[in-house]
Structure formats: structure tokens, C-alpha cells
C-alpha positions in Angstrom: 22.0 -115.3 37.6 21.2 -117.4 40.6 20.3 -116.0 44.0 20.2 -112.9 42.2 17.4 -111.0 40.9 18.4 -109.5 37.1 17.4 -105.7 36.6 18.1 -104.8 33.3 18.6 -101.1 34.5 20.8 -101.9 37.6 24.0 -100.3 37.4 27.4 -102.2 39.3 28.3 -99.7 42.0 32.2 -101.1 41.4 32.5 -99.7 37.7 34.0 -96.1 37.1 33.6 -94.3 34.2 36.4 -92.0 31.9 35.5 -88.3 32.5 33.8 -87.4 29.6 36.0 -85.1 27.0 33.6 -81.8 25.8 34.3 -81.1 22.5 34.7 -77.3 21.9 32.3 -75.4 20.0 33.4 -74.6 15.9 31.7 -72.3 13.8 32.4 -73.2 10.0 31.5 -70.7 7.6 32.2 -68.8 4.2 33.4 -65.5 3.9 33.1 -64.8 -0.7 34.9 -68.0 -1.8 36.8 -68.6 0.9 35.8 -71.2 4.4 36.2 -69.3 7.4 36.4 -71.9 11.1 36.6 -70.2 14.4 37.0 -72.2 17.4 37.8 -72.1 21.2 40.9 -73.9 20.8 43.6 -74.0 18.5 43.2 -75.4 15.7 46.9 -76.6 14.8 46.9 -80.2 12.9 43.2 -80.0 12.6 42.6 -81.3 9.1 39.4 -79.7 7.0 38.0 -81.5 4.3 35.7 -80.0 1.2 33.1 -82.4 -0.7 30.8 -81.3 -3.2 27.0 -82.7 -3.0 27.5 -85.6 -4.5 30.4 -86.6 -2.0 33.4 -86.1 -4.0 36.1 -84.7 -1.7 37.6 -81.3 -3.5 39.9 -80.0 -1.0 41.8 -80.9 1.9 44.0 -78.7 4.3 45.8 -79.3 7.6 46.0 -76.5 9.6 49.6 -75.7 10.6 48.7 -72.4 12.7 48.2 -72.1 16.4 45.1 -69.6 15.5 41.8 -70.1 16.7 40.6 -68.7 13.5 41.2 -70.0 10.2 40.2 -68.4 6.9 40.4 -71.1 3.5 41.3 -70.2 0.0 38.8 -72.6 -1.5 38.8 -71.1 -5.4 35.8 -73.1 -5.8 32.6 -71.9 -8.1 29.7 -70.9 -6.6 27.6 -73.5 -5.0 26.8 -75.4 -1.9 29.7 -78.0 -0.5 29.9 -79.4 2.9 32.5 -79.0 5.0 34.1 -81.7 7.4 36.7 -80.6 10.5 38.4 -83.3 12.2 40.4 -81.6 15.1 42.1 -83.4 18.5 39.8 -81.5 20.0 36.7 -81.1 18.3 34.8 -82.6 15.0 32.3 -80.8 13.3 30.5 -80.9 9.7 28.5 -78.0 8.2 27.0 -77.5 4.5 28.0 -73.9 3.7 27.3 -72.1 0.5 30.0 -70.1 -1.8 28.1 -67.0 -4.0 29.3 -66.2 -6.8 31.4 -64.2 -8.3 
């Protein structure tokens, strides 16, 4: 850049940047055999997704509820899966564990 001095950290005064969308806060947990996820906002057409450890997806619900609170028949054995929630608000993954019977 000529008759310019380059600074790597320099910002352009002239570009604007998107407000920045905050994700709202989800708790993902189990409650016996069943996944329990409680969030700020609704979670209608939020889509939850169950892998075992060795990443074999198990499950898979869509949410068609305007609850903030969700609980999850999972029939699943005992053990320790993680859970994935893809929301248009909000993604979050947790490993949770299911005791036994």
C-alpha cells in the first residue's frame, strides 16, 4: 500500500458490523431414562439429537411444543450418550448419563 503505512491491527473506521445474536442459555439433562432441556426461549422446531460414545446417532426428535421445557422419552439402557440441540435460537451439546434401571 503506497503512501500508506500498513498496521496489521488497524481497523477501517467505514466498516459496520451485524449486531451480534446471544444465544440463550440451555440446560440439557436426564431425569431416570429420560433427557430433560430447559431453556429461555421456546424451544419449538428445535431438533435434539442422541449419539452413543462411539458416535452412532440413536435418536432424534424435533420439538413441536412452544414449551421452554422439554422432557425426552429416550428408552435407552443405562450409560453415558451425548446430547446435541440445534435450536433457531440456541445450540448446545452435553454428555449426560442414564442410570439404570
Amino acid at each position: 500500500m503506497e503512501g500508506k503505512e500498513y498496521n496489521p491491527l488497524s481497523v477501517d473506521e467505514n466498516i459496520q458490523f451485524a449486531s451480534i445474536k446471544k444465544e440463550s442459555a440451555v440446560n440439557i439433562y436426564t431425569k431416570y431414562k429420560n433427557i430433560v432441556i430447559s431453556s429461555e426461549k421456546s424451544l419449538n422446531g428445535a431438533t435434539v439429537f442422541v449419539y452413543d460414545l462411539n458416535g452412532r446417532l440413536l435418536k432424534t426428535k424435533t420439538i413441536n411444543s412452544q414449551s421452554k421445557d422439554v422432557e425426552i422419552e429416550t428408552g435407552l439402557p443405562k450409560g453415558v450418550y451425548a446430547v446435541r440441540l440445534i435450536s433457531v435460537f440456541s445450540k448446545a451439546s452435553k454428555m449426560v448419563i442414564i442410570k439404570g434401571d
